[in-house]
C-alpha positions in Angstrom: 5.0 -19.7 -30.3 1.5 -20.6 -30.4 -0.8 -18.9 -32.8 -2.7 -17.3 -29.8 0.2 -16.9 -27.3 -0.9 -17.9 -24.1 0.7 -16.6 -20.8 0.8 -18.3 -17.3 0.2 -15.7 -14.1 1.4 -16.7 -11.1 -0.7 -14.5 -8.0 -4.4 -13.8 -7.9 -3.2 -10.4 -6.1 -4.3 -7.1 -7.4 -0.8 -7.1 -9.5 -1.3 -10.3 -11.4 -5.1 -9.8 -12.4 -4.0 -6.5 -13.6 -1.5 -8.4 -15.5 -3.6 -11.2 -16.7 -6.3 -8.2 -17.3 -3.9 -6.2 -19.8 -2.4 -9.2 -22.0 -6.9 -10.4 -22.1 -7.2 -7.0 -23.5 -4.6 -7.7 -26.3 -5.9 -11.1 -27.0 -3.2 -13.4 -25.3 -5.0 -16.6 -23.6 -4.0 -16.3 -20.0 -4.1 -18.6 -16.5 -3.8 -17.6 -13.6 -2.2 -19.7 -11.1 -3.0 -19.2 -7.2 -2.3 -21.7 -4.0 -5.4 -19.5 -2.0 -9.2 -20.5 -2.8 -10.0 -16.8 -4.0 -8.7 -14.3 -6.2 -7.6 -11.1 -4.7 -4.7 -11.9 -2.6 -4.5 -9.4 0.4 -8.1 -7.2 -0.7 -10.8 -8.8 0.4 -14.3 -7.5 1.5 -16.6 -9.3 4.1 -19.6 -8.1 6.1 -19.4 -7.1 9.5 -22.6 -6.7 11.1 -24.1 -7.0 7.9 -22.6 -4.2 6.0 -19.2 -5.0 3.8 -16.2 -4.0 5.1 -12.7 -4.1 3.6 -10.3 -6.5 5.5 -7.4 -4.9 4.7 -6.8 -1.6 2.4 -10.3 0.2 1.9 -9.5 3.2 -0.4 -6.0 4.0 -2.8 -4.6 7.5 -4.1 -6.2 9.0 -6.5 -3.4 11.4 -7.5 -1.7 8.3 -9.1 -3.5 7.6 -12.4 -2.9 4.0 -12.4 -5.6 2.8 -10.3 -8.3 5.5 -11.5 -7.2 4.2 -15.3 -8.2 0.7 -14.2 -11.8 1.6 -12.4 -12.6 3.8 -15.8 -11.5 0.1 -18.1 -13.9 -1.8 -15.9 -16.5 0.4 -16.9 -16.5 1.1 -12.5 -15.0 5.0 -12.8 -18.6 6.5 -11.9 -19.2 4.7 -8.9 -16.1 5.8 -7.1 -16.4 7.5 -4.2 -14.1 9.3 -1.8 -13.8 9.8 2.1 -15.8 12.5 3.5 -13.2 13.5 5.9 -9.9 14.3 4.6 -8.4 15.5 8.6 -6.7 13.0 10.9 -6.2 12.9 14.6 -2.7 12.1 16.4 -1.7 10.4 19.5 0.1 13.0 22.0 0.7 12.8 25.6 -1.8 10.2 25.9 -4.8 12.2 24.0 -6.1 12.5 20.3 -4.8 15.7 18.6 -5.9 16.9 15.4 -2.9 17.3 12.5 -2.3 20.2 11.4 -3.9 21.3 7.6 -1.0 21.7 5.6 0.6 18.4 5.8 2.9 16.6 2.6 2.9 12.8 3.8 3.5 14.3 7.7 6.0 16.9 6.0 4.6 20.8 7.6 4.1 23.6 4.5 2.6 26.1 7.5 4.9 26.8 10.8 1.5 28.6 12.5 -0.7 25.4 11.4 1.7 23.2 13.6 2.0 25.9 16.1 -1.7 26.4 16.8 -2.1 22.2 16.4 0.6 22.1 19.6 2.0 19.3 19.2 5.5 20.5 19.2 7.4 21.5 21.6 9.0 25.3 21.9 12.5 23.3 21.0 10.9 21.6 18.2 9.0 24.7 16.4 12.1 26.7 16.7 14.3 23.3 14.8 11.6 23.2 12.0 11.4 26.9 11.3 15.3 26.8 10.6 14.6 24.9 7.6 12.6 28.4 6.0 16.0 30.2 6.5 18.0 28.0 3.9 18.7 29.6 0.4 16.4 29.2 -2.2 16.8 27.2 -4.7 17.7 23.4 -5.3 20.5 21.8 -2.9 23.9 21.4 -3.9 24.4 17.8 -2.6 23.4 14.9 -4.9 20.0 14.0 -4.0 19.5 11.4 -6.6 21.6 8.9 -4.4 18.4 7.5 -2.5 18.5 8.4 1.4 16.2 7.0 4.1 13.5 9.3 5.1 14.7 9.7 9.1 17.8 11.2 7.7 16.3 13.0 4.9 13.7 14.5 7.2 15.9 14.6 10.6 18.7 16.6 8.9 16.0 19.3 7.6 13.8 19.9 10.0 15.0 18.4 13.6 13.6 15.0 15.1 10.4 16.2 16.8 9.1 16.7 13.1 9.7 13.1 11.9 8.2 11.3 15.3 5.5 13.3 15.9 4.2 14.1 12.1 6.2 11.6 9.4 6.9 8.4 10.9 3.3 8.1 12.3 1.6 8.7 9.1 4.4 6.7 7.0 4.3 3.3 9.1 0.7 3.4 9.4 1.0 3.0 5.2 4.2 0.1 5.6 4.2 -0.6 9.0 8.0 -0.2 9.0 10.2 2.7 10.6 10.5 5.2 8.3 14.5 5.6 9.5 14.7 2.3 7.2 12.7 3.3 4.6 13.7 4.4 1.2 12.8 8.0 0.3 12.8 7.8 -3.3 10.3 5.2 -3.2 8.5 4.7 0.0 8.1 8.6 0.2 8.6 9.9 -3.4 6.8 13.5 -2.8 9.3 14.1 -0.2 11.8 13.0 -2.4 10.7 15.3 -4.7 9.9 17.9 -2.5 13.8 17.8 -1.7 14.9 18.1 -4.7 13.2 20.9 -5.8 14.4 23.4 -2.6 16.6 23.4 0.2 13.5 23.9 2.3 12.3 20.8 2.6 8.7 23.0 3.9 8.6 25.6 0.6 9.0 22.6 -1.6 6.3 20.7 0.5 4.2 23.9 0.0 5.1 24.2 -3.9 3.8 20.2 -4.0 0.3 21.7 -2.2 0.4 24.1 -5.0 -2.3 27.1 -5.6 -6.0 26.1 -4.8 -7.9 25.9 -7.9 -10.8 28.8 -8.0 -13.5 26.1 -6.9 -11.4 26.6 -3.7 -11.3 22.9 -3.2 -8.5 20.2 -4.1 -9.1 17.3 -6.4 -10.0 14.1 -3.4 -6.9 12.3 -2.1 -7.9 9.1 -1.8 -11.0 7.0 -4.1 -12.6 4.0 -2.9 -16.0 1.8 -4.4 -19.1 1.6 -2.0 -18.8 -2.2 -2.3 -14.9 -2.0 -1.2 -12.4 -3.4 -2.8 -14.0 -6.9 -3.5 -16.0 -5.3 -6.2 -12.5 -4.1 -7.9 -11.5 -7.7 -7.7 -15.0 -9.1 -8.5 -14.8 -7.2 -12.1 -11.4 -8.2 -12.9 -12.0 -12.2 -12.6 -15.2 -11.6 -14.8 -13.3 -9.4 -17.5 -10.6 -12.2 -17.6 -13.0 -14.6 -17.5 -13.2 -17.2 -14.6 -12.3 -20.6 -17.0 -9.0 -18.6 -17.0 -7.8 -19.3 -13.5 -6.7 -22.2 -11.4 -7.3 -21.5 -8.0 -6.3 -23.4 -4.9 -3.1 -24.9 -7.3 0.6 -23.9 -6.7 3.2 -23.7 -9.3 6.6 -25.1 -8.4 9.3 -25.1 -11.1 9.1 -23.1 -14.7 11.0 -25.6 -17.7 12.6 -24.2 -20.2 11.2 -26.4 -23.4 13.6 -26.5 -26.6 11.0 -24.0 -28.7 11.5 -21.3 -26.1 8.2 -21.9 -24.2 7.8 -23.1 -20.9 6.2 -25.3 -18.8 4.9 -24.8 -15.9 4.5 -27.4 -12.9 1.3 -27.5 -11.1 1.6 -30.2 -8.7 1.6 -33.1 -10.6 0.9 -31.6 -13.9 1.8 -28.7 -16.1 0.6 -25.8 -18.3 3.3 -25.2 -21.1 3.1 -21.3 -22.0 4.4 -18.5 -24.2 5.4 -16.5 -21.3 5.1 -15.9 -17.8 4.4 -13.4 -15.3 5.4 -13.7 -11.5 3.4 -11.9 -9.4 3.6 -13.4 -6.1 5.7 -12.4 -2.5 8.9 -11.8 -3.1 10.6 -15.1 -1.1 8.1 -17.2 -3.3 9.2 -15.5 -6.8 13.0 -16.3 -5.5 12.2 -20.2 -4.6 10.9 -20.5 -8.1 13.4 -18.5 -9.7 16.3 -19.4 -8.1 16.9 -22.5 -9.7 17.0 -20.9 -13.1 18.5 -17.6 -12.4 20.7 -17.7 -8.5 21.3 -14.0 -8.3 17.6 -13.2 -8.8 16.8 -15.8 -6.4 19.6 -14.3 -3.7 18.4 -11.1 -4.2 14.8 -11.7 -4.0 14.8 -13.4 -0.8 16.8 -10.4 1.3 13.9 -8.1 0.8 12.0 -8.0 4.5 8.2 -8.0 4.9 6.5 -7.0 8.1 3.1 -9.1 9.8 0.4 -6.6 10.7 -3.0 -7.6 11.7 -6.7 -5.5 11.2 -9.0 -5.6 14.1 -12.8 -4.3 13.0 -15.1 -3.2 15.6 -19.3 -2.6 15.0 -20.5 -0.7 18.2 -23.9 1.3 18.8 -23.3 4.8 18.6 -23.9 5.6 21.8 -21.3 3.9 22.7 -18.9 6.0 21.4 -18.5 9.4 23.2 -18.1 12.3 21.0 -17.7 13.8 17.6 -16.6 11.3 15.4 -15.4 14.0 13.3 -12.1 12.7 11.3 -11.1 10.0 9.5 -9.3 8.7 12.5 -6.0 8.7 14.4 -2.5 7.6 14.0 -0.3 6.2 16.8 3.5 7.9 16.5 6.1 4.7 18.0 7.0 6.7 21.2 3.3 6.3 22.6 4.7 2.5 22.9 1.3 1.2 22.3 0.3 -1.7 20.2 -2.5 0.0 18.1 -0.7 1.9 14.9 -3.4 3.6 14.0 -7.3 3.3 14.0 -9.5 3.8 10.8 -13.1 5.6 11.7 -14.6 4.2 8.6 -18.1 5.3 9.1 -17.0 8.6 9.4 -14.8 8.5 6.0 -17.9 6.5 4.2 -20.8 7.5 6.0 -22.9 4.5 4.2 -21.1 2.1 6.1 -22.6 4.0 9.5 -26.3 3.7 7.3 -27.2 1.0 10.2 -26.8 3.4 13.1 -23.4 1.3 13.8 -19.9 3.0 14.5 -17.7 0.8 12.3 -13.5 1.3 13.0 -10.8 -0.7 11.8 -7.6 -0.6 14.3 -4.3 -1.8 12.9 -1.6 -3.5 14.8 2.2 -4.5 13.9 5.3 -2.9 12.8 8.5 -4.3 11.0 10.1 -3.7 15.1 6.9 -4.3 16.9 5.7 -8.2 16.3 4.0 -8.3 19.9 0.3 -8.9 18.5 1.6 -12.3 16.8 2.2 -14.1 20.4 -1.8 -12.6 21.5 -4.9 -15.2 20.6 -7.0 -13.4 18.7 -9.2 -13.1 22.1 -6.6 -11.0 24.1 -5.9 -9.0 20.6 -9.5 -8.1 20.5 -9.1 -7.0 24.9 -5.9 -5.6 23.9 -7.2 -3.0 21.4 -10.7 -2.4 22.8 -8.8 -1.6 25.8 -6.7 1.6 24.5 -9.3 2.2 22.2 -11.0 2.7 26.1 -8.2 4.9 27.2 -8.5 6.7 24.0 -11.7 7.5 22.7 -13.6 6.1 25.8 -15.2 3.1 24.1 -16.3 0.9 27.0 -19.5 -1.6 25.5 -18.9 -4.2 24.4 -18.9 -4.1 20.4 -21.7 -5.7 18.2 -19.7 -7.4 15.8 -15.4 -8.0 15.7 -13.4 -9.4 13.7 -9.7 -10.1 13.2 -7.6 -10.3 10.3 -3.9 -11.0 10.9 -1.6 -10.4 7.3 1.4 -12.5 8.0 4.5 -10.9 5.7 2.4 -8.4 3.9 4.2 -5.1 3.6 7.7 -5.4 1.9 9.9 -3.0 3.7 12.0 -0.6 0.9 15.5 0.2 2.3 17.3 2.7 0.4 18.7 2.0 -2.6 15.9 -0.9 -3.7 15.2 0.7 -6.4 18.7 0.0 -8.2 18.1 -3.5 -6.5 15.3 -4.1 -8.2 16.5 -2.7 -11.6 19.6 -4.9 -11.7 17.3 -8.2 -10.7 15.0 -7.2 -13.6 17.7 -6.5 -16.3 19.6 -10.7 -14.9 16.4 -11.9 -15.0 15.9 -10.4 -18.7 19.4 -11.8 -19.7 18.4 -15.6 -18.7 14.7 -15.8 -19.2 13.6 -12.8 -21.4 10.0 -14.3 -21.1 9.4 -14.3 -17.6 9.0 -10.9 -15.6 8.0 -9.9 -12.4 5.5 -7.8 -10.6 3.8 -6.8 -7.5 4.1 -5.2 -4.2 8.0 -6.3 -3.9 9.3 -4.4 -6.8 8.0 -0.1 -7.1 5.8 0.3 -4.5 3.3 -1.6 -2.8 -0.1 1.1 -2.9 -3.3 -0.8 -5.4 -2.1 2.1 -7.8 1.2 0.8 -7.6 0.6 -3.1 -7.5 -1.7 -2.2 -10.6 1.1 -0.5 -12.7 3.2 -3.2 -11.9 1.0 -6.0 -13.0 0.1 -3.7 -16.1 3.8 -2.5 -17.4 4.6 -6.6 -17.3 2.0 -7.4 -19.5 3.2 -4.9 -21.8 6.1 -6.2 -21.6 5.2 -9.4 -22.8 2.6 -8.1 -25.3 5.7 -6.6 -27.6 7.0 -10.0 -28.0 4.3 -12.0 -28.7 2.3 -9.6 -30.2 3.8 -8.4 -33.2 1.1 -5.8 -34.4 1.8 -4.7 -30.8 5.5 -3.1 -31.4 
């Protein structure tokens, strides 16, 4: 081992400069290998109309520690800020809808808040209020054996519940269908929540918990007023920017007789302590697979779906009415293209400082790849066109812009947990000096990605570190 150990990361993504980030912070050298011309993987921030906008996420939970944790290291903690608008408007029969209050990722804690919000029907009020009448008390199956959502929320509270209320909400986060999609880890409150009570409703409503004597609840959701780019912007300059080599892909990881490795860059190679893999999950399998098969087998059946974020700029009056939420989701049976539409100068009211409307409509599911066939011209008609039928938006806008995210979400069936765990512990077995992180492994939220990125470090850091351990 080197005197300084020095450790390759592979992905400029939120996961592997929070990697490259920690083991800086413990006084390992570090590079960061990237094919892309930019760090940040999937955030980035551009103007539109002359005001930054994020391209793809523009705010992460801030009930997850992880990613405040990070902001407060980077000295950026008291410049957060967080949407002004917590409510949300649905799809139905055509119109915009507003939610219900009350809501535990789509999951109802208040039968008269849906009832008043009618967007069930008669059938489906009467189905959901059945699930009140179960004992009290946790269930007496084994909920630890991980269950899709669909059937987890289907079997509780009826169908009308999950397409109307928790699939919208959940596939506007993954763009999957949340039949497919693992509870314990794509929707870990109501995991929880099911644990805790037969209801799945009184343990959404013990999750809400009592209201602190403020009367208000700590904000969802934190985001910076620069957008992500300034998240990204401080990491490179805390790692330091001689530490990365963009626009370079690594290929193959040699084992070298002293334990280190090499890693090939093209036509050269950077031999290393240790490294950490942060990139998609088919590209951690071709470089792994060679070394370790089952890791590379396994890494390459995990599914992604291609989703694509159309931003708008229009004059206000151009936009009829109240822009009074943070936008609307788009439940599957409405069969339009549009998932959902973000009204970001309503959530950060500095990015409508111009006088400009600013929305960001997103497009694509892991079953619904129609936008990929559409130029980006007939997107852009293609969305301002329900966008018409919804919110009556007929001007043309000032300023558009499309960004298309080919394989970006990873798609969690049930039981990828487990998965993961066993690809981890092979992968410790053969090379105990290369680990993995990112969006493919525990969740794919900035909060998450950063954990990720952060636990591998440590990792890492107890073996090369000694005054670490």
């Amino acid at each position: 081992m080197s005197v300084t150990p020095k450790v390759a990361v592979l992905g400029a993504g939120i996961a592997g400069l929070s990697a490259a980030f920690e083991l800086t912070r413990s006084g390992v050298d570090v590079v960061v290998i990237d094919p892309a011309d930019r760090a940040g993987g999937k955030l980035r921030t551009s103007p539109l109309a002359g005001i930054d906008l994020d391209e793809s996420a523009d705010m992460f939970l801030a009930r997850l520690a992880w990613g405040i944790d990070l902001c407060r290291d980077l000295g950026l903690e008291a410049t957060l800020i967080h949407p002004a608008i917590g409510s949300a408007l649905v799809v139905h029969e055509g119109q915009l809808r507003r939610l219900p209050e009350g809501l535990v990722l789509g999951v109802p804690s208040d039968v008269e808040a849906v009832r008043a919000s009618g967007l069930l029907s008669d059938a489906g009020l009467a189905r959901m209020a059945e699930d009140l009448a179960r004992p009290e008390g946790p269930p007496e199956e084994n909920l630890e054996v991980d269950r899709s959502v669909g059937e987890l929320v289907r079997s509780r509270l009826g169908d009308e519940v999950f397409e109307m209320l928790v699939d919208p909400l959940l596939s506007g986060v993954n763009a999957g269908r949340a039949d497919d999609l693992s509870a314990k880890l794509g929707a870990a409150q109501l995991f929880a929540a099911a644990q805790r009570d037969q209801s799945l409703m009184r343990g959404a409503r013990a999750q809400l918990g009592a209201l602190p004597s403020s009367g208000e609840r700590a904000p969802v959701f934190a985001a910076l007023p620069g957008g992500m780019g300034t998240l990204i912007a401080a990491l490179v300059d805390a790692i330091g920017t001689d530490h990365f080599r963009l626009g370079e892909t690594a290929t193959d990881l040699v084992e070298q007789p002293d334990g280190r490795l090499a890693v090939t860059i093209g036509a050269t190679s950077e031999t290393v302590d240790a490294v950490v893999v942060a990139t998609p999950a088919p590209v951690s399998a071709n470089l792994l697979r060679a070394h370790v098969a089952s890791v590379g087998a396994q890494l390459q059946t995990l599914r992604y779906a291609s989703v694509a974020i159309i931003s708008l700029a229009f004059e206000r009056a151009a936009v009829p009415g109240l822009l009074d939420a943070s936008g609307f989701l788009v439940p599957r049976r409405a069969g339009l293209l549009l998932t959902a539409c973000s009204w970001s100068s309503s959530k950060f009211p500095h990015l409508g400082a111009d006088g400009l409307v600013r929305l960001r409509a997103s497009v694509g599911r892991s079953d619904d790849t129609r936008f990929v066939d559409l130029e980006d011209r007939d997107l852009i008609l293609a969305v301002r066109a329900e966008l018409a039928s919804l919110m009556g938006i007929e001007a043309e806008p000032v300023a558009v812009r499309v960004n298309r995210w080919p394989d970006a979400l990873p798609q969690y069936q049930p039981g990828h947990e487990k998965r993961i765990a066993l690809i981890e512990a092979d992968l410790a077995d053969h090379l105990p000096r290369v680990v993995l992180a990112g969006a493919s492994l525990r969740g794919l939220g900035i909060p998450a990605c950063i954990d990720s990125g952060r636990r591998a470090a440590r990792t890492l850091i107890k073996q090369l570190v000694p005054t670490a351990s």
